[in-house]
TISE-624365 format. One record per residue: x, y, z of N, C-alpha, C, CB in turn; residue in one letter. Coordinates in steps of 0.05 Angstrom, whole numbers, plus 5000, padded with zeros to 4 digits. Glycine has a CB too. Example, Ala and Ser with C-alpha at 12.3 -4.5 7.8 and 13.67 -1.06 7.14 Angstrom:
REM TISE-624365
526448865156524649105156526449345156522649115181A525749555142527349795143525850015157528249885114S
***
This chain:
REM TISE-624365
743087549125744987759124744487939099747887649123X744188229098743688479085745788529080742588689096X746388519049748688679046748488839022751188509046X749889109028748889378999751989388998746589789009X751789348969754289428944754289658936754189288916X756489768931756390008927759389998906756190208957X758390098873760990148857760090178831763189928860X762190278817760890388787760990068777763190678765X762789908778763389678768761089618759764589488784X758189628777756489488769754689578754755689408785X754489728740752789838723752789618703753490128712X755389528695755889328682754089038681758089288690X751888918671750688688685752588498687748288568672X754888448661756888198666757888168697759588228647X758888388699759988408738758188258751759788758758X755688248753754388148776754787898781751788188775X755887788763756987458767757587308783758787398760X758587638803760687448832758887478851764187578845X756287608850754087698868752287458869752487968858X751387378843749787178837750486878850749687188808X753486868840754686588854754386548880757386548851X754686818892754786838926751386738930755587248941X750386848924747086838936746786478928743987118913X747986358904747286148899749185938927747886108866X751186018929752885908962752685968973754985888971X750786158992750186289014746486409008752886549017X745286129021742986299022741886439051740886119011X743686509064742886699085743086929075744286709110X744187029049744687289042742987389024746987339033X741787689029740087799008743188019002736387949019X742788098977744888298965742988628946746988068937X743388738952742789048945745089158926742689258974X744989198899747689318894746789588886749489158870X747389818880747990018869750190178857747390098880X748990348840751590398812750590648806751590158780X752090768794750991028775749690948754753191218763X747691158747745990928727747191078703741990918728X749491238699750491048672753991208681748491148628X755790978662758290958669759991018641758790688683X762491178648764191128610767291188627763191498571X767990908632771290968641772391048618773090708652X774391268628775991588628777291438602778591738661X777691528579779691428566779091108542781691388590X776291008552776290788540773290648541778390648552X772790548521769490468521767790558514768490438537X765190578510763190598509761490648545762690358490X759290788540758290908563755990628575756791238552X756190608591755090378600752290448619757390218617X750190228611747090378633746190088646743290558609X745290008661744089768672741789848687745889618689X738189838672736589778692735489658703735789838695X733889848731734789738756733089428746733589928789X733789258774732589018760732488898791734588828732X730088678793731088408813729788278808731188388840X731288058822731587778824731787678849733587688812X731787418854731687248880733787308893731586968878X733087498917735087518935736787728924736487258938X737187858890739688048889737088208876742987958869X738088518879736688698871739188948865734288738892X738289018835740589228826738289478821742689118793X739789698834739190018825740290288818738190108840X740390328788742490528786741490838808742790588746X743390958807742591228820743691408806743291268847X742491708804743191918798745591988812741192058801X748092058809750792158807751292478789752391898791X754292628816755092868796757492738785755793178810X759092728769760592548758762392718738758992328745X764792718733767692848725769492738713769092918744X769192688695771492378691771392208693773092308701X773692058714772691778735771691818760774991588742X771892128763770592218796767592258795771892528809X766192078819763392158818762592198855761391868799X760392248855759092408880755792278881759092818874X754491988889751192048890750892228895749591928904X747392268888745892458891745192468921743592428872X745692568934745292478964742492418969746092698986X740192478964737592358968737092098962735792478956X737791998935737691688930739291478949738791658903X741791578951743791358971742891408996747191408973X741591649013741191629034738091419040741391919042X736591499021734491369013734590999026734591418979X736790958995736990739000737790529023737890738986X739790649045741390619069738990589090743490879075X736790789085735390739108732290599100735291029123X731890519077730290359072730390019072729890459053X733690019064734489709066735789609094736689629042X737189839105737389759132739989589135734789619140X742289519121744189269121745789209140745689259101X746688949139748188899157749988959150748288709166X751089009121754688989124754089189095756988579122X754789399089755789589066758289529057755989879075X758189459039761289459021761389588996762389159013X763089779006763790008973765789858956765690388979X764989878932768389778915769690088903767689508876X769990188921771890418911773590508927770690628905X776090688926778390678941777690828958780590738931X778890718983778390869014778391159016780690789035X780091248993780091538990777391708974782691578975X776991518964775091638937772791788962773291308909X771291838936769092048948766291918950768792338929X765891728931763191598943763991408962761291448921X767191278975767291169000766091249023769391169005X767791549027766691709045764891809049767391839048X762691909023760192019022758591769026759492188995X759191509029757791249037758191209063758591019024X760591159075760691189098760291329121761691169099X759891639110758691899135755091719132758992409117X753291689107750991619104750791449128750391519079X752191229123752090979146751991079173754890779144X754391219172754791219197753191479221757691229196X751091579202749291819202746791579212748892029167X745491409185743091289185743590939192741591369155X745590849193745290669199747690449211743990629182X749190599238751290549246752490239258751390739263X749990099264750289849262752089619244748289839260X751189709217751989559197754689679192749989549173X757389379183759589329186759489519159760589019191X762789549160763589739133766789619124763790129142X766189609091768189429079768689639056766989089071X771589619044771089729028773889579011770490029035X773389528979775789518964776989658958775789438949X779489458948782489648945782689618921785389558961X784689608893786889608882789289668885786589678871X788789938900791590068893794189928912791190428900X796089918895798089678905801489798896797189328886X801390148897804490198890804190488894805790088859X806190548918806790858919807591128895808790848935X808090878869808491068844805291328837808990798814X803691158846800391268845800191428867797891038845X801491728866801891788897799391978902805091948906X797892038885795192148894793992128926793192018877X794191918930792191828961794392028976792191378977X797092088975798792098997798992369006801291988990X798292558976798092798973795492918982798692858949X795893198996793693259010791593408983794693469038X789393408993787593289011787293039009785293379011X788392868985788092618985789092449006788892558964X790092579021791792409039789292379066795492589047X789492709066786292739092784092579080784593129096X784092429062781292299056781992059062779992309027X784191979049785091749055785391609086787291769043X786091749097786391789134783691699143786892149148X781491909133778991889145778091589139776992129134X778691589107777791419102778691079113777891499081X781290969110781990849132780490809155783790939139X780391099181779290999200776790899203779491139213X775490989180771790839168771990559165770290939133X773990509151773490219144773890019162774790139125X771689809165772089549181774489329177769789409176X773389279145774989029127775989229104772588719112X778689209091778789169070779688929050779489329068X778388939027777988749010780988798989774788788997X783488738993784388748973784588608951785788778977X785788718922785588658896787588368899786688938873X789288528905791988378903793588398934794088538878X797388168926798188218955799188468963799888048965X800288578947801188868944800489098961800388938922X797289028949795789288954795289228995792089308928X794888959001794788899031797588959035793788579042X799188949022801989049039801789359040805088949024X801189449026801389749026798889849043801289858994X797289799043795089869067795989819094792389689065X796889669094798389639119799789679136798889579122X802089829112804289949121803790229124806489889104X801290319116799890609111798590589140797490659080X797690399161797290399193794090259189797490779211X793390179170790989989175791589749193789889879150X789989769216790789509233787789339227791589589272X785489389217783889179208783988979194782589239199X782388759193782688479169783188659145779288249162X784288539126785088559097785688299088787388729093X783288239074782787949058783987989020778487869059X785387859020786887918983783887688962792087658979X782687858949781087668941780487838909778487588966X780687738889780087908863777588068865779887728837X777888268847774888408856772188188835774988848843X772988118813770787968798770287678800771087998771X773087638787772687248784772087298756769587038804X772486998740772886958712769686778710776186788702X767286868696764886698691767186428673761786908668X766486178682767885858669766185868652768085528685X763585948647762285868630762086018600760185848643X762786218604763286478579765786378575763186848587X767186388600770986428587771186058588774486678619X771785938569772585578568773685598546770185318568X774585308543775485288519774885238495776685208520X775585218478773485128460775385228424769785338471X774085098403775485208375774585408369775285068350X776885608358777085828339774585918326778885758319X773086098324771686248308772686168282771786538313X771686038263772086028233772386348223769185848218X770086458225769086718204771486788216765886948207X771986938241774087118256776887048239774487028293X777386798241779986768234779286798190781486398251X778586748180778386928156778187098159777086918141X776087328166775987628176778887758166775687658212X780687618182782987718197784687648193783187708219X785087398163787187298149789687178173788187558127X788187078197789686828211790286548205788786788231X788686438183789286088168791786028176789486058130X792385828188794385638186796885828203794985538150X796085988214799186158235799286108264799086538237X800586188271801886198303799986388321805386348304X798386508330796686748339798786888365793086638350X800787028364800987158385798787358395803087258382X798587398425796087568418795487838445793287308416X795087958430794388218472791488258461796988718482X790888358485787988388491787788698512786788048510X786688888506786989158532787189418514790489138556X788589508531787889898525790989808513787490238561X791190008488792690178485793890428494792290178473X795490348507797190578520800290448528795490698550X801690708533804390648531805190528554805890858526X803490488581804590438603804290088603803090618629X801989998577801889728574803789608564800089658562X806489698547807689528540807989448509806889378555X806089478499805189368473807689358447802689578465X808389668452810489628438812989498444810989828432X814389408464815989268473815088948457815889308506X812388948462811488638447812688658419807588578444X811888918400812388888377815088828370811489068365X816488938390819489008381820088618384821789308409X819888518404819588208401819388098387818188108408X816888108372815787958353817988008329812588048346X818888238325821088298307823088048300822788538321X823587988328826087778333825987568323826487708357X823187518321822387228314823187088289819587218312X823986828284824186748264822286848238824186538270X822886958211820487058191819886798181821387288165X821586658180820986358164818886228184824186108160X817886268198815786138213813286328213816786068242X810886128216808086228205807086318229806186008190X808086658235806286678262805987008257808186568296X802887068267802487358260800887468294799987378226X801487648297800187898322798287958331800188108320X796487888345793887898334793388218366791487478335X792788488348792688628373789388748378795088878371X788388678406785388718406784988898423783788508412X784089198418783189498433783089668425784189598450X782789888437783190088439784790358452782090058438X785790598447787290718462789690978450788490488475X790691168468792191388452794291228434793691608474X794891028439797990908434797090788404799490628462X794590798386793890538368795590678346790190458360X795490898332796591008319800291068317795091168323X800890998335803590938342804190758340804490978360X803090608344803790278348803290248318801590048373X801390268308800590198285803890198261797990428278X804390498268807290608249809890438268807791068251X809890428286812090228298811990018285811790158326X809989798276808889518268811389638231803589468265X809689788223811089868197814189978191809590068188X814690088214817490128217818789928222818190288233X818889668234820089428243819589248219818889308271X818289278202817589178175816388878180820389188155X814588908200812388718203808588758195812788668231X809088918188805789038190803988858183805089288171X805788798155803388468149804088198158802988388116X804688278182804287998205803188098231807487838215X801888408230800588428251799088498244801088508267X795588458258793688498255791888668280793188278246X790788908268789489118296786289128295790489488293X785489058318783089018318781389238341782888718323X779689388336779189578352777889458373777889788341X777089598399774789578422773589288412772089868422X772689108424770088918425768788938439770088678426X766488908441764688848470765988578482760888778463X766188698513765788458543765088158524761988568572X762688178512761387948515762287708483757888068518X764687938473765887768448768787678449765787938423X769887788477773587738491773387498482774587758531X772087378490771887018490772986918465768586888491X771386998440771786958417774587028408769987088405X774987278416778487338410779587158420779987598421X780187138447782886968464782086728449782886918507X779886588438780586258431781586268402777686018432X781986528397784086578370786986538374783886888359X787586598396790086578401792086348415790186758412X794586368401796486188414797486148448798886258400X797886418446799086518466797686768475801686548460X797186898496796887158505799387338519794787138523X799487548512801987698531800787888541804687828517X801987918568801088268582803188308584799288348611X804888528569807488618565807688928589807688688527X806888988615805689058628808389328639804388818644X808589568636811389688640811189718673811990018621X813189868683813189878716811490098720816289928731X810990288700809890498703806190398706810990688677X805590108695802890138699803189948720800690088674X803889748744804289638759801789458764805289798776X801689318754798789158744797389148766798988838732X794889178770792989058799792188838795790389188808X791988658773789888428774791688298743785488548771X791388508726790488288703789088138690790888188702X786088258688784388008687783487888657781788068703X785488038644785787848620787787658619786087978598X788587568630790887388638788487078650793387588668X787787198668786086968679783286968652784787068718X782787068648780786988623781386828604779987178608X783486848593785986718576786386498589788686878575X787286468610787886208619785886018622788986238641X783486218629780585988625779685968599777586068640X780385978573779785938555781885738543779286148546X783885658560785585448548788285558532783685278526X788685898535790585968515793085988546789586318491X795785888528797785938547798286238555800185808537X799586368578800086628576802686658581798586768592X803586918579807287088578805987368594809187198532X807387398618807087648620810587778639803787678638X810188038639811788128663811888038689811488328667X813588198693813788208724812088458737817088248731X809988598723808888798726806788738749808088878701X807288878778804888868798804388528805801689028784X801688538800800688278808800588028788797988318818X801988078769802687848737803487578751806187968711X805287658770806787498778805487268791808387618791X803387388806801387218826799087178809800287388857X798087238787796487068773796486918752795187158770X798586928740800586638727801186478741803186658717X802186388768803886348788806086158767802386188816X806886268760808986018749811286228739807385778719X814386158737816386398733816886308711818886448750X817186028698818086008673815886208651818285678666X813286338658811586468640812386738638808986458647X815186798657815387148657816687218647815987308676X817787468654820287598638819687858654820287618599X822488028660822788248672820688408662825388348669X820788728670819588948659821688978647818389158674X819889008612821289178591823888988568822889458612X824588708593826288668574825588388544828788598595X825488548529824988498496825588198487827188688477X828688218494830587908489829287718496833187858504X828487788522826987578548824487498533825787768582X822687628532820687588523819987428492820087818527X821687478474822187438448823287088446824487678437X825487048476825486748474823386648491828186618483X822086668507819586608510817386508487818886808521X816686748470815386658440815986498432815486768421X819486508425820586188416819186088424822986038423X820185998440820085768463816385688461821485938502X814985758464812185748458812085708433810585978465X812985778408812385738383813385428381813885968365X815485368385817185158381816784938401819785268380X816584998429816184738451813884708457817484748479X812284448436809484368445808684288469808684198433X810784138480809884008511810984348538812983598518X811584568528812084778546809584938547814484928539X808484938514805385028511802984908526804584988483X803184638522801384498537801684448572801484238522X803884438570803884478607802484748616807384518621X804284968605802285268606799885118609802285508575X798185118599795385118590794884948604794485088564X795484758609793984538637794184668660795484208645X796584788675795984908699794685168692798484948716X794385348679793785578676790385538685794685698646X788985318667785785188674786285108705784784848653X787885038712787884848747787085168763792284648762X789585348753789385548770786685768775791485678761X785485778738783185908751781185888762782585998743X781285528754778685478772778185428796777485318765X781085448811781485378829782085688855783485178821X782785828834783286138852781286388839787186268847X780786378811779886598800776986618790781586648781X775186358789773286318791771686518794773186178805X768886498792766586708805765886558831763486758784X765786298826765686178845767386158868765386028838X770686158864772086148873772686418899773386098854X772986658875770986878888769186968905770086918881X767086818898764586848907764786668936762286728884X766186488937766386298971768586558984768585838970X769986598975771986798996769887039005775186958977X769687118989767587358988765587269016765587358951X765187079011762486999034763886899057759886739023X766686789058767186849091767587049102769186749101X768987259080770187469093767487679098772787599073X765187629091762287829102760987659127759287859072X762187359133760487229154761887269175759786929151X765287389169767887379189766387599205771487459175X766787839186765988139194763488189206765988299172X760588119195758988079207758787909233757888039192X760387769243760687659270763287879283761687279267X763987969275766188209285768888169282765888269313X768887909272772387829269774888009263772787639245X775988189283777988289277781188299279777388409281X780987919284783787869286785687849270783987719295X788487949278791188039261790387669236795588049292X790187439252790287239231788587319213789786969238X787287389209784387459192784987639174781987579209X786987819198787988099168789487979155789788429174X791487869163793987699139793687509128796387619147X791187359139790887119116787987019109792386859125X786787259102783987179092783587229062781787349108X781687079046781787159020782086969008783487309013X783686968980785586808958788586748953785286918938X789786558964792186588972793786558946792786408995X
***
């Protein structure tokens, strides 16, 4: 089985994780991915290049792209190129049904090579994001829909909302990455880091993500406020984003500053190192950003650190546990939580034993990587039954 990837995601080499696992559980499959050959999400990061490269069975090729932002367009000679040289059985885009390299992938297909099945991922999981609904986004969205075979959702959300939008195809809920076990585990604290960063002997509350206001962040600080001062616990905040400079003077206005500590951007390949700094992790997540995944939450949890998040989007379904939540926005909530983590060793350690059960058991690359490979053996045999749409995936 031929199958061509299609998404900026992958410019990234870490991403390929969940590609690699597949080919290692499925050797009927060869994999083709393609990417823009270079990437800088809107607002955050560093500009990203991956070249092309292969290996057994997977083969990556960036392509020339017109590109706007987060909006991009292949070069139409390269993608058409590619479609009719590899020939696949099954195309799967990771971009939204609406987007424009969906469609500019799917007219290709369905121009040069109409045979091969068409899949495409989701995120989007809340009518607050009403772009798709509005025209022309809506006429893309439409078209786009009727193109697709399978979709792959993020979360359950986003299959409820596809659904209710008139997709009658499979829709399998399956993360788009998976957590590498072997990067994200557990393991002791960075020595240097925690000098660096004057953590010795404290509590590590800790976030990990963009700065911005729809994350929450400050709601964390205002928390941490609450906390007992007589106890040894300091903030540990890791990113970048418009909100750092605000937050920064919020930390000082609440008259904590020197119990919080700001740490800019890291590279992908040093998260690891942060989260085993920490006690706890929070995604303090507002309604306004309606989480799709979270996947610092599940990284965290494979590294052994307990987590706290909202009720934000999909938080809920990748904690699975309610004693770890707290509403959107509310402070109080959240702040006895910390307690409660600072102070109840056996509530910490439960956290952290299921939180490991759960990812290796749902969030995996591997874990991933087996859903991933029914739902291309389903489709490639033509499976388009209602059971298939409502319960394929990661449950």
């Amino acid at each position: 089985m031929r199958i061509l990837v299609v998404g900026h995601t992958y410019v990234a080499r870490a991403n390929w994780a969940k590609w690699l696992a597949l080919l290692r559980l499925d050797r009927e499959v060869q994999i083709l991915a393609v990417a823009p050959e270079r990437w800088r999400e809107p607002g955050y990061g560093a500009e990203q290049r991956s070249p092309a490269e292969v290996r057994d069975r997977f083969e990556f090729r960036p392509l020339p792209v017109y590109a706007r932002g987060g909006r991009y367009l292949f070069a139409p000679g390269p993608i058409i190129a590619q479609l009719r040289a590899y020939q696949p059985d099954i195309v799967h885009v990771e971009e939204e049904p609406w987007s424009l390299p969906f469609l500019e992938v799917a007219a290709a297909r369905r121009w040069l090579w109409p045979h091969a099945a068409l899949s495409v991922f989701s995120w989007w999981n809340t009518r607050a994001w009403t772009t798709p609904l509005r025209f022309p986004g809506s006429l893309c969205y439409r078209i786009g829909l009727g193109a697709a075979q399978l979709i792959v959702a993020g979360n359950h959300d986003a299959r409820e909302l596809h659904r209710a939008e008139g997709f009658h195809g499979p829709i399998d809920v399956i993360p788009q990455l998976g957590v590498d076990l072997e990067q994200y585990a557990p393991g002791p604290p960075d020595e240097a880091l925690i000098r660096r960063h004057g953590l010795e002997g404290v509590f590590v509350i800790g976030y990990l993500g963009r700065l911005h206001d729809r994350k929450g962040v400050a709601d964390l600080l205002d928390a941490v406020a609450r906390l007992d001062r007589a106890t040894a616990w300091k903030l540990l905040i890791v990113g970048s984003g418009p909100e750092a400079e605000a937050l920064e003077e919020r930390a000082r206005s609440l008259g904590i500053a020197n119990r919080v500590v700001f740490v800019p951007w890291v590279p992908r390949d040093r998260t690891a190192d942060y989260l085993r700094l920490m006690r706890v992790l929070v995604l303090p997540s507002l309604e306004t950003q309606w989480e799709q995944f979270g996947q610092v939450l599940a990284e965290a949890m494979a590294c052994g650190v307990p987590v706290l998040g909202s009720r934000s989007g999909a938080i809920p379904w990748v904690i699975g546990s309610d004693a770890q939540l707290f509403p959107i926005g509310d402070v109080p909530a959240l702040a006895g939580l910390l307690e409660r983590m600072i102070c109840e060793r056996g509530f910490a350690e439960t956290c952290r034993e299921a939180g490991l059960r759960r990812v290796s058991e749902r969030f995996s690359v591997e874990a991933v990587a087996a859903a991933m490979s029914q739902s291309f053996h389903r489709l490639a045999g033509g499976g388009t039954r209602r059971d298939h749409a409502d319960g394929g995936g990661i449950a």
